[in-house]
C-alpha positions in Angstrom: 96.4 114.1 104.0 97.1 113.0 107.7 94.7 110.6 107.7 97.0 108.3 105.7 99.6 108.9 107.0 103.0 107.2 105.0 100.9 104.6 103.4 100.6 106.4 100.4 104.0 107.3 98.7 105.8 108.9 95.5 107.8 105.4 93.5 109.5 105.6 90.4 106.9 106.0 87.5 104.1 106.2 89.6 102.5 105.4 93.3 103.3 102.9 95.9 100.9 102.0 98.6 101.1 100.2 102.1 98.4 97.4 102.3 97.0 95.2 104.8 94.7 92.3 103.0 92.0 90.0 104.4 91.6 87.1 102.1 88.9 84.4 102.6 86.6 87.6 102.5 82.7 87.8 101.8 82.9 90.7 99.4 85.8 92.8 98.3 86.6 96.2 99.0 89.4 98.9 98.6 89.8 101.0 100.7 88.2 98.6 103.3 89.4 101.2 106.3 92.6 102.6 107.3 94.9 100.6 110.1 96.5 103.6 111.5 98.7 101.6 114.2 100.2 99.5 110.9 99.9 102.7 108.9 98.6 100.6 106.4 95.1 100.8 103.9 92.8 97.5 104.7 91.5 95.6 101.8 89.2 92.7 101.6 89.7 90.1 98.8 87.0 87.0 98.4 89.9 84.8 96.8 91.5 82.6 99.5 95.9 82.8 99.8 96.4 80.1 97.6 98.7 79.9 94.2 98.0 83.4 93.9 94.9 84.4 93.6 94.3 86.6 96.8 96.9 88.7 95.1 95.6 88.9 91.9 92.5 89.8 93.3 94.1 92.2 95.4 95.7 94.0 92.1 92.8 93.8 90.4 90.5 95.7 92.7 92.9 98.7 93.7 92.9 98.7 89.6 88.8 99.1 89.3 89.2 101.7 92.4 91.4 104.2 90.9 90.2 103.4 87.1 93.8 102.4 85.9 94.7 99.2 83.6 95.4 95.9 85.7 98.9 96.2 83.5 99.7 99.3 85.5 99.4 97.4 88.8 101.8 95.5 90.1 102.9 93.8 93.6 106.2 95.5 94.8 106.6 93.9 97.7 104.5 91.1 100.3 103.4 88.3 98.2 103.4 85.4 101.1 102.0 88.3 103.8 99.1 89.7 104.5 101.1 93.5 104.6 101.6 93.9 101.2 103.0 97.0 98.9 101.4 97.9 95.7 103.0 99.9 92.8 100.3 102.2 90.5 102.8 103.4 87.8 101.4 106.6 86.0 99.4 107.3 89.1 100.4 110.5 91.3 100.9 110.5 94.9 98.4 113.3 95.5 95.7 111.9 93.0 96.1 108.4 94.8 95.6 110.6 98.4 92.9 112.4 96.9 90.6 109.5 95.5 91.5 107.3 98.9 90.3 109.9 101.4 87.3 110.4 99.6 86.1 107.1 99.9 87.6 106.3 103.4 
């Protein structure tokens, strides 16, 4: 559980997560690595940071990674930065840990 550090947290209803996005990428990817000096869980989008769309990418692959419905994702807080926080309501703290350290 150390290796994440406060990235992963309990929010009302569910999970929040500290993330740092690259958009512009060649494939996407969550978790894409771990930034332990930002304290923050890389992801790699393909859509670029226009209108949108690197966020909506960005919400729905953390949906595919922890099996959830895109509704239950939703961006809490970042949308113009590449440090963004993500809120997975009906998700646990511990199961969010759980999944994310097996795959880093």
């Amino acid at each position: 559980m150390a290796v994440l550090g406060d990235a992963v947290r309990a929010a009302d209803g569910g999970t929040s997560l500290l993330v740092e996005v690259q958009q512009g990428a060649r494939a996407e990817q969550f978790p894409a690595g771990f930034n332990g000096w930002r304290g923050r869980i890389q992801a790699k989008v393909r859509a670029p940071p226009e209108d949108g769309a690197a966020n909506e990418a960005l919400l729905r692959v953390v949906a595919r990674f922890f099996g959830v419905p895109l509704a239950r994702v939703a961006l809490a807080a970042g949308a113009t930065s590449r440090q963004k926080t993500i809120v997975v309501r009906g998700l646990r703290p511990d199961e969010a840990r759980q999944a994310l350290e097996g795959a880093l």
